[in-house]
N, C-alpha and C positions, 0 to 999 in steps of 0.2 A: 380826371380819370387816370388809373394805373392800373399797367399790366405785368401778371410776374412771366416769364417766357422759363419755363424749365426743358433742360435738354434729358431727355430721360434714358438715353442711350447706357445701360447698364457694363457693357463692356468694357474694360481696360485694355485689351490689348488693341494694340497700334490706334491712340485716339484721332480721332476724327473732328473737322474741322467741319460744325455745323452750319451750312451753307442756306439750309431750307429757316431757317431761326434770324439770320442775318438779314436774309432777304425781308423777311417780315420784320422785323424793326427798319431796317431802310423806308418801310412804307410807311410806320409808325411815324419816324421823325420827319416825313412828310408831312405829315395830318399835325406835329405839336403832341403826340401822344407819349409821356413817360412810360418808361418800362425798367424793371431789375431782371439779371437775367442768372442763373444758376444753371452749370453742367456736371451733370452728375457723372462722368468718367472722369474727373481729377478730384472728387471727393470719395474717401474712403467709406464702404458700405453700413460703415459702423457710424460715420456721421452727419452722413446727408438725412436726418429728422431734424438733427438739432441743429442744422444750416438752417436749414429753410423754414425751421421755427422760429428763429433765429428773424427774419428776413419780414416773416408772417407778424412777430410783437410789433416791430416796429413802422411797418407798414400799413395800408388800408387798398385792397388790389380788386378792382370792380371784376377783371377776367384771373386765372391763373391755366395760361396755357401750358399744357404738358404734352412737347413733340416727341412722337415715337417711330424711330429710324427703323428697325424691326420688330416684328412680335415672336420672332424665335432665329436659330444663329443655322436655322438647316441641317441641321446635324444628330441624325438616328441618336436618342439617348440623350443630346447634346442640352444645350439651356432653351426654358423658353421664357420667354421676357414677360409676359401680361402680368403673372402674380404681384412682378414686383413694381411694375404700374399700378394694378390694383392696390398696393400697398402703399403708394404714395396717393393713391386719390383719398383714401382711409385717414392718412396722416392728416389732411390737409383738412376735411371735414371738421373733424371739431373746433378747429384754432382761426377760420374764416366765419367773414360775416355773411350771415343768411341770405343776400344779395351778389355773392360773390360769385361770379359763374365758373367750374371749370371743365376747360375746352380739352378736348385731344386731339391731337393734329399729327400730321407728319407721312412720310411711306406706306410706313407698317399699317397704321389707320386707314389709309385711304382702299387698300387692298378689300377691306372689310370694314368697314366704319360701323354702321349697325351693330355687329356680333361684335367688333370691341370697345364698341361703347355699354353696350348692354354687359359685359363681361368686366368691365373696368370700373363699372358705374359713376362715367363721367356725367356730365350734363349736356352738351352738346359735341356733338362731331365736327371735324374741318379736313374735307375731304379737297384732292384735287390740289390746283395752285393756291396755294396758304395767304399769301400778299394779298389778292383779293378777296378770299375766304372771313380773314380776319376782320378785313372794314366792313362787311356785310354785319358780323356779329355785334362789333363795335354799335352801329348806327341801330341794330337793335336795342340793344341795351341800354342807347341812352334811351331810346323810345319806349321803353317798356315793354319792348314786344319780346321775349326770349319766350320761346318755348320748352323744356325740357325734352329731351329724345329727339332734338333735330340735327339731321346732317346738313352740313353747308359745304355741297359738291360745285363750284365754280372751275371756270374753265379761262383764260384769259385767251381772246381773240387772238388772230392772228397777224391784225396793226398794234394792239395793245401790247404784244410781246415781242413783236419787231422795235416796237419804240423803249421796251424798258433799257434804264437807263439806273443800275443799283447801286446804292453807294456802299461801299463794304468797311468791314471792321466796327461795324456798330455796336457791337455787342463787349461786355466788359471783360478787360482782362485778354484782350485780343496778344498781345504780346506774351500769355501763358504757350499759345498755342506754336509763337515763333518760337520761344526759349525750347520747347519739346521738339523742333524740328519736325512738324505738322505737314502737310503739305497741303497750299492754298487751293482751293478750286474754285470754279468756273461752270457755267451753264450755259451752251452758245445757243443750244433748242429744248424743245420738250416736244413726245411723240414720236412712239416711231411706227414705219408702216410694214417694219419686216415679220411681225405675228409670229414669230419663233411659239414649238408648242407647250415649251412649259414657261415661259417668260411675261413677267406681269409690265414690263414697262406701258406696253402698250394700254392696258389696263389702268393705271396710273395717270399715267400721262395724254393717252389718246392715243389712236393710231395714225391723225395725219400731223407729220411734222410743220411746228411753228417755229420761225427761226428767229435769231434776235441781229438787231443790226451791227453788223462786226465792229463798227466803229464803238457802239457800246461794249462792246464785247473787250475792245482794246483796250481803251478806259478802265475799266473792272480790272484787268489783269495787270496796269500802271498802279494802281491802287494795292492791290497786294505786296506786290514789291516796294513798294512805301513802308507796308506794316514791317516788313521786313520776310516777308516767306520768301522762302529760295529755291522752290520750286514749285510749281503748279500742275493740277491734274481737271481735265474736262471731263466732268461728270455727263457727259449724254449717253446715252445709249450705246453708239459706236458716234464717234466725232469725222469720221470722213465721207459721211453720208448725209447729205449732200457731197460728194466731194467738192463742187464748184465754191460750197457755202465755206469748203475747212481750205481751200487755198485762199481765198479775199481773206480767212484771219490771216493766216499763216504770211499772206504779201504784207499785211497793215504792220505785222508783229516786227518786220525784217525793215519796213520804210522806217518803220517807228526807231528803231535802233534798239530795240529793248531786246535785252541780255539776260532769259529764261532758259531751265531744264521745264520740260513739261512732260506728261504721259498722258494718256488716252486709248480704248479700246479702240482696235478699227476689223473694219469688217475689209475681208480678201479682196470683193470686189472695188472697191473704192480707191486700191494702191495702183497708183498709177504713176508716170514719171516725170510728171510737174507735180504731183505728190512730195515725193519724196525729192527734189530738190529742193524744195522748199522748207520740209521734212530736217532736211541734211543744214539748209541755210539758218534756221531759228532755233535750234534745240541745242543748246550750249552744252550737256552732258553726252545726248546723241545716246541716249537708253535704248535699249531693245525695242520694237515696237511691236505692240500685243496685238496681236491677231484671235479672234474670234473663232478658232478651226472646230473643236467641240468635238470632231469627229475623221477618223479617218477612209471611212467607209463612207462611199455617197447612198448609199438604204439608209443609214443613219441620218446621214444631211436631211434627207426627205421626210423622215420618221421626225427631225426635230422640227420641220418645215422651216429649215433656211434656202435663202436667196439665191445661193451659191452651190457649186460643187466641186469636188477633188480638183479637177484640172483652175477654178478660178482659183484656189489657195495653192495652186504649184505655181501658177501664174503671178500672184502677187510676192510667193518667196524668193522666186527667180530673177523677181524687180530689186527685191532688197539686197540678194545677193550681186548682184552686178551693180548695185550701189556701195556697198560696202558696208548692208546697214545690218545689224544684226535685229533678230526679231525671235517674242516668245508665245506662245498661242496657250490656251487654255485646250482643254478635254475634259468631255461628258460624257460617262458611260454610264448605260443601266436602261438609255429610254425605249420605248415599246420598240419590238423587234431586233432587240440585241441579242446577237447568238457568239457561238465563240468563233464565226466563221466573222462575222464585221468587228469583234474585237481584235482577232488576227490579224485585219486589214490597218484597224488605230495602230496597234506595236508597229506591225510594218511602217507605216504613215514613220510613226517618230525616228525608226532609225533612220528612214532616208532622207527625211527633211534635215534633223542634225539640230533642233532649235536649240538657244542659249537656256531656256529653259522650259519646263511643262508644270502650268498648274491644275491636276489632279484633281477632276470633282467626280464622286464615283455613285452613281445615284442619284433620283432628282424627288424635290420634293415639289407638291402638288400644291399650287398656288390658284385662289378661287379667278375664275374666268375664264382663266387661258383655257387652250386647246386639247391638253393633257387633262385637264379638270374634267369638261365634257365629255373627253373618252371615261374615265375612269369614276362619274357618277355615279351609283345605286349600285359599286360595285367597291370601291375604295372607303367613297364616303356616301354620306345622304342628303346631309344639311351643310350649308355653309360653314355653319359655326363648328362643323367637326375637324375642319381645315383651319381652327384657329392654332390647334398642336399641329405638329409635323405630321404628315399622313406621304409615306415613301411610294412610288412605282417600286413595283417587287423585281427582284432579277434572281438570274439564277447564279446561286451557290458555286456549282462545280465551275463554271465558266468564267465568272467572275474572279474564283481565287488563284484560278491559273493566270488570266490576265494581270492582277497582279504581282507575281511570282514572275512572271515575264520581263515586266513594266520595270520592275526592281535591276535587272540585268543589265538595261540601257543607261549608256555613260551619260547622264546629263543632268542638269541640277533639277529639280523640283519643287512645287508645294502643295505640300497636302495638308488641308487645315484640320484632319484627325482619322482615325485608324480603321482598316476595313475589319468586320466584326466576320464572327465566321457563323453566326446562324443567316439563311436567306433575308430574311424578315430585319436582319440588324446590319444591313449592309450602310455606313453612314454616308449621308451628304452630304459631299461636300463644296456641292453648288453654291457659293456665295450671295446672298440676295440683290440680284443687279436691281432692285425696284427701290434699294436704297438711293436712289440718284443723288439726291440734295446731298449727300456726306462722302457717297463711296471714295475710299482710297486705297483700292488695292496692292496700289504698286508699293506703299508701305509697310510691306512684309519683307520678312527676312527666306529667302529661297534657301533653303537647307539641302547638300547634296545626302544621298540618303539610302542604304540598303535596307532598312527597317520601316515597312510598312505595316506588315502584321501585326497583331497585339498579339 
């Protein structure tokens, strides 16, 4: 048996280092399972048919998995990704044997598996944690038992994923990813319990957190720095929640002697001051640390149903600054009950906090499950599958384009991953998909200081 693993991540900028693909070959070369593996962000659009035709003459591939990191880039206007899934599942059809299954898997899918399986006209779904998703299909197919149209939603327990233990760099061509100056990542949990209300992690992943045993976790990130990555990002959620769970890495990372830059979201509440020594003791660059603020108004906080409020995010900048540490927080405007009196309160928020920088997401787009979804049913959308395009929460116009004309005024660096439109209805998002966990690398943007936000 042979499997082909295609990363189908259509995007080139700043590529990404597929973490949810690696882990599932690590499973594989447990089990003795061969695999070929193709990522379609370092081949040119014009020739990923004749690669993987290419791939297809010479081969015989009982599955051909196709993982999809997003089904669109969140962005009013912006790309959305199925077509040209659907256009690789098209490819592949004729040039495979009629016994040949193909699988889709990944974030994107799991979000909706059904609607994009039926939209991609794959053959089966691989929803949920993929490593064990995949042996389930595996052990079908040798058996005969494949169904067409099934999802395979697995969940890996809560000893099962304390014990993993992954071997990394499995995948070919690992040293493309070091030459492009990638950055490696890391997975220390999955699930999170904070239910944010437009946020699919928990949807994804679960909402109670499983953790992995840091000692594995230390290993994994020994292993990167072998391949040669020179820096490292923790794909979880926010990574200081558990805080207890992100100091036992952080002591293991500092006994170990090992000499990383890393990043990670954290959430306000979780910065504390055996934190952030430890914080200050393992992180060889000593990067800004990204803060989760989203909002500067606490109606807002409550409106996105976060943990926290204004005072715990003055709380944890007050730590950093009497540490010495600098730190950058994200911002989300647009969600239910923004007026221009709580975006008065964000500008205010950024002047006084003073951050090294702001990344600008203006708009949220509606992701099937969450909390935003349910408010905004029989009203936004109807069916599931109408949320397989971008479908925006609406804002208003006049408030919004003063908050930016504002926003523009403040000295500090920024990113905005694209431009606010000036009809209501075309204000873009530019909410990043945290649901991409297995890949996200945010910090691998280039922060632009910037008086041009308008088109």
């Amino acid at each position: 048996m042979k499997l082909l693993l295609i990363n189908a991540n259509p995007s080139k900028f700043n590529p990404v280092f597929p973490i949810g693909l690696d882990y599932i070959a690590s499973e594989l070369l447990i089990h003795n399972i061969d695999y070929d593996f193709v990522d379609l962000q370092f081949i040119d659009d014009n020739n990923w048919e004749k690669t993987i035709q290419e791939l297809l003459s010479h081969n015989y591939y009982s599955i051909v998995g196709i993982s999809i990191r997003n089904v669109m880039d969140d962005v009013k206007d912006g790309d959305w990704y199925l077509p040209t899934i659907k256009k690789l599942v098209n490819t592949l059809r004729p040039s495979i044997n009629s016994m040949t299954i193909i699988a889709l898997g990944g974030s994107g899918l799991s979000l909706y598996p059904n609607e994009v399986l039926e939209y991609c006209k794959g053959d089966v779904a691989i929803a949920g944690d993929g490593e064990k998703a995949i042996m389930k299909l595996i052990d079908d197919y040798k058996q005969g038992a494949i169904t067409v149209g099934k999802v395979y939603n697995t969940m890996l327990s809560k000893d099962e994923f304390w014990d993993k233990n992954y071997t990394r760099g499995n995948l070919k061509n690992t040293s493309l990813y070091v030459d492009k100056d990638v950055i490696g990542n890391v997975q220390t949990k999955r699930g999170c319990p904070s239910n944010c209300s437009y946020c699919s992690y928990p949807v994804i992943e679960g909402s109670k957190p499983r953790i992995r045993n840091p000692k594995n976790v230390i290993e994994e990130i020994e292993q990167l720095i072998a391949l040669g990555f020179k820096e490292i990002y923790f794909t979880d959620s926010v990574f200081n929640l558990p805080t207890r769970n992100a100091v036992d890495i952080l002591k293991l990372l500092q006994f170990n002697k090992i000499k990383i830059t890393w990043h990670a979201f954290h959430d306000p509440k979780g910065i504390t001051q055996e934190y952030l020594d430890f914080y200050k003791k393992t992180n060889v660059k000593l990067p800004p640390i990204q803060l989760t603020v989203e909002s500067g108004s606490n109606a807002m906080l409550h409106s996105l149903n976060k943990n926290y409020k204004i005072q715990d995010i003055e709380n944890a900048i007050e730590l950093c600054d009497l540490n010495g540490i600098k730190y950058c927080y994200s911002i989300l405007v647009g969600a239910p009950g923004e007026t221009k009196s709580t975006l008065d309160e964000t500008l205010e928020f950024i002047r006084k906090t003073k951050p090294q920088s702001v990344s600008l997401f203006t708009g949220i787009c509606i992701h099937p499950k969450t909390k935003l979804a349910f408010l905004t049913k029989n009203i936004l959308w109807n069916n599931q599958s109408d949320l397989l395009k971008p479908v925006f929460y609406p804002v208003d116009e006049k408030s919004m384009h003063e908050f930016i004309l504002e926003f523009n005024k403040i000295e500090i660096e920024f990113f905005s991953s694209n431009n606010y439109y000036q009809s209501a209805n075309n204000y873009s998002s530019n909410y990043l998909d945290y649901s991409s966990y297995n890949n996200y690398n945010s910090y691998n943007y280039n922060s632009i200081k910037s008086k041009k936000i308008l088109s």
